[in-house]
Each structure stands twice: as structure tokens, then as C-alpha cells.
C-alpha positions in Angstrom: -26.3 7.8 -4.3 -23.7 5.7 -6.0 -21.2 7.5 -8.4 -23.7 11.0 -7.8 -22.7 13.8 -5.8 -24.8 16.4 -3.5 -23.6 20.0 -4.6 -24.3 23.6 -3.1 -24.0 26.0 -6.0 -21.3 28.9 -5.6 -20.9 32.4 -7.1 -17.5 32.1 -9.5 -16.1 34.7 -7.4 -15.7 32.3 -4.7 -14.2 29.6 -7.0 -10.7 30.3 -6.3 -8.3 31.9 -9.2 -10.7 30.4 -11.9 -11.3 33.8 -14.1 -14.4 34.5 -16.0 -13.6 34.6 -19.6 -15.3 36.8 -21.7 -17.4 34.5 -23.9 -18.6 33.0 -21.0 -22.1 32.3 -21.4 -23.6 30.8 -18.5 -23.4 27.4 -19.2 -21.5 26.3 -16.8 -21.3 26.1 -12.9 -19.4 26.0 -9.9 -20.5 24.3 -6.7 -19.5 23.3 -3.2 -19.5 19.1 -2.6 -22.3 19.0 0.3 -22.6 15.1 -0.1 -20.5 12.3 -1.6 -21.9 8.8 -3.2 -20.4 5.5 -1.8 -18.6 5.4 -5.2 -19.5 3.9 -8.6 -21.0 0.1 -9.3 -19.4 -1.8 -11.5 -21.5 -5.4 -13.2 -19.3 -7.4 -11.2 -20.3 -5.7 -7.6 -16.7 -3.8 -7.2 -17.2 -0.5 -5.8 -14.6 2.2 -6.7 -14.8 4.9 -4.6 -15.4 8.8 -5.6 -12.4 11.4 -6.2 -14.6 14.2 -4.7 -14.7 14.5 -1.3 -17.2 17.0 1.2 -16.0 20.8 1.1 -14.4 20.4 -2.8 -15.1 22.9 -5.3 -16.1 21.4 -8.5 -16.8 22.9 -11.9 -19.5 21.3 -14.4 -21.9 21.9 -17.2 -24.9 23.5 -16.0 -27.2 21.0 -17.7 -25.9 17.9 -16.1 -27.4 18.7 -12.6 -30.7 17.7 -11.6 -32.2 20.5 -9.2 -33.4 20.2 -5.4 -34.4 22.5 -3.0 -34.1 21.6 0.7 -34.7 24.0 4.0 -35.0 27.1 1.9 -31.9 26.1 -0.1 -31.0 25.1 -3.7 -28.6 22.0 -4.4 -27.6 19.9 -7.5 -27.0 16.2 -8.0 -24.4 15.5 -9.9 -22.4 12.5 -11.8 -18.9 12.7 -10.9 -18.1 11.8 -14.1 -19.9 15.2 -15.6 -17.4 17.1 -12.9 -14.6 18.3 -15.0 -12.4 20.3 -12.7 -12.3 19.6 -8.6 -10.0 22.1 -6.3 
């Protein structure tokens, strides 16, 4: 999984104090880290591990996620670097 990250997408009422604005429009997402990459490659083979850790709530645009479904339930893969906020 490398610099991607397995995520569990969450209602915003369960993302903490994060408020809905009003011009919200559904474009982005909040999600519950399932599953964490070893960390991202660099050319020269140095590994530098992941911020995110299991259990974090992230926030991201919608569109960066590719989709999977898995024993009935729906998770996203992500790029950590198309996270933008992590509680």
C-alpha cells in the first residue's frame, strides 16, 4: 500500500467539532483510517513513514478515493497526501 491509506467513510456528525457550512456541497468527505501503508518510496529506497495512524479521522476530497466494497461494507483508498485535515 505504500503512501495509500484504507478508509471507512463516516457521517460528518461523527467528525468531531467540524461544522457543516452552508455552501457545503458534498464534495468532500470524512472517513475513519481502517488501514495504514508502510509509508511513502522515495527513488533512493528511503521509506518515510505515514502521519496517519489506525482509528484517525481524516477529512479529503471526495474524488481522490478510489472505492471498495468488502464483507458488505464500503471503504476508500486514499493518498495521504490528498488528506488535508487528520484528528
Amino acid at each position: 500500500m505504500h503512501d495509500q491509506v484504507l478508509v471507512r467513510p463516516i457521517s460528518i456528525e461523527r467528525a468531531g467539532s467540524i461544522v457543516k457550512p452552508m455552501s457545503y456541497e458534498d464534495k468532500h468527505e470524512f472517513g475513519e483510517v481502517a488501514l495504514v501503508g508502510e509509508g511513502r518510496v522515495f527513488d533512493n529506497g528511503t521509506v518515510m513513514p505515514l502521519r496517519v495512524k489506525k482509528g484517525d479521522i481524516v477529512f479529503f476530497q471526495k474524488y481522490s478515493a478510489q472505492k471498495l466494497r468488502s464483507n458488505g461494507e464500503d471503504y476508500l483508498f486514499i493518498r495521504e497526501e490528498d488528506i488535508y485535515w487528520i484528528q
